[in-house]
C-alpha positions in Angstrom: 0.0 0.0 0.0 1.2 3.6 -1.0 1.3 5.8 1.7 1.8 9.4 1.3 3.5 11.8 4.5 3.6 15.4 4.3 7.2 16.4 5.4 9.7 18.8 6.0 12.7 17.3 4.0 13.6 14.6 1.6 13.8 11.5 3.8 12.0 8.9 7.0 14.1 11.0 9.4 12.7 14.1 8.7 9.4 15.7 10.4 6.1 15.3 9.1 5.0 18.9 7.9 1.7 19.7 9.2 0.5 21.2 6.2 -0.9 19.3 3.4 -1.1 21.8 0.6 1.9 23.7 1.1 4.4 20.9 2.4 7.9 21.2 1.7 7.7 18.0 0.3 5.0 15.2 -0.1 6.7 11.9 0.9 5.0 8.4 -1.2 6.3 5.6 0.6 5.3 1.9 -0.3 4.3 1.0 3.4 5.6 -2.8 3.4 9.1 -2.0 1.8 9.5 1.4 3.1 11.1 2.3 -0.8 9.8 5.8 -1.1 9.9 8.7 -3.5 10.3 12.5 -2.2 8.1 14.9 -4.1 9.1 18.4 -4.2 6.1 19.9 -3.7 7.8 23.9 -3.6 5.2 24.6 -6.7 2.5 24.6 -4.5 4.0 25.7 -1.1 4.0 29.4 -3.4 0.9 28.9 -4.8 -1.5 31.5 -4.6 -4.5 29.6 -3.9 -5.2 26.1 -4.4 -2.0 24.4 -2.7 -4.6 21.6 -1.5 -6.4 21.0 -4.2 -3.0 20.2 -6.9 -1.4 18.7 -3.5 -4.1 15.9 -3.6 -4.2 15.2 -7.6 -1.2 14.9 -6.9 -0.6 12.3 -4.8 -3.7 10.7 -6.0 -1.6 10.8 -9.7 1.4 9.1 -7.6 -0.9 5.9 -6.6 -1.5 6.8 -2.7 -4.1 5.3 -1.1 -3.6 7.4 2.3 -2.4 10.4 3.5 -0.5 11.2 7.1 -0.6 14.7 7.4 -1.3 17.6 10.4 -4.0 19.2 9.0 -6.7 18.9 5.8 -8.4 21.7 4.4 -12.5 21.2 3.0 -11.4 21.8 -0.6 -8.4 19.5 0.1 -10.4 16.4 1.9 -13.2 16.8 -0.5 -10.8 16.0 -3.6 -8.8 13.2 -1.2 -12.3 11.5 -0.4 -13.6 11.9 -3.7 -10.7 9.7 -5.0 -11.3 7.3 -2.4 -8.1 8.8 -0.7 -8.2 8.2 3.3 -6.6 10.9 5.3 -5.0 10.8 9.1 -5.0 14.1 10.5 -2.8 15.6 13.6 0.1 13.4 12.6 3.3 14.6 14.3 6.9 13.3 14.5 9.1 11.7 12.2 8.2 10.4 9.1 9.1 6.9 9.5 7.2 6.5 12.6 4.5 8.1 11.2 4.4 5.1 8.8 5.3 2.7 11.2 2.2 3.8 13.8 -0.2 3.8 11.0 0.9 0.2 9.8 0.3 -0.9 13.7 -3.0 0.7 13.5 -2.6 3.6 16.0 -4.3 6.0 14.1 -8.1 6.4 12.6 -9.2 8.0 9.6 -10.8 11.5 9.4 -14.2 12.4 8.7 -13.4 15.8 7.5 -11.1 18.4 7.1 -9.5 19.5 10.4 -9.3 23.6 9.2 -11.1 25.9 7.5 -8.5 26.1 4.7 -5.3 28.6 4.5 -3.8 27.4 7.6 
């Protein structure tokens, strides 16, 4: 299963970025193997408006069938749920334990966005 982490840097030891839209980078890791690909996701960190919504096709273009993030927007989850995308919000931490908790089932899914959007 293809996981994808908001983050701060290019690797499992960085920190998850709590922002979905505007991450530093969106992380898609293949959650049995661990064999991921770092996204630079600066395009959209500048964007002017819409950072959520490009930040979800694209990680819905990459194959992810979950995302570990801080916070959702509406405009954001809507997209995610509409491709059948499940999100974790309030993750916090590293990256790789991030993936690791969510493997061992410490976290539930979201049933909306946890901000109004902009955050």
């Amino acid at each position: 299963m293809k996981v994808a982490v908001t983050s701060k840097g290019s690797d499992l030891e960085s920190q998850v970025d709590p922002r979905f839209g505007r991450a530093k980078y969106i992380m898609i890791i293949d959650a049995d193997t661990l064999a991921f690909e770092a996204v630079d996701n600066s395009e959209n960190l500048n964007a002017f408006k819409g950072a959520g919504i490009q930040a979800a096709t694209l990680i819905c273009d990459k194959g992810a069938e979950v995302l570990l993030t801080g916070h959702c927007g509406p405009n954001a989850f809507t997209t995610l749920k509409a491709a059948g995308v499940k999100v974790v919000n309030d993750v916090d931490g590293m990256v790789l334990d991030a993936v690791t908790s969510f493997k061992n089932g410490r976290y539930t899914f979201a049933e909306e966005a946890n901000v109004d959007g902009h955050w």
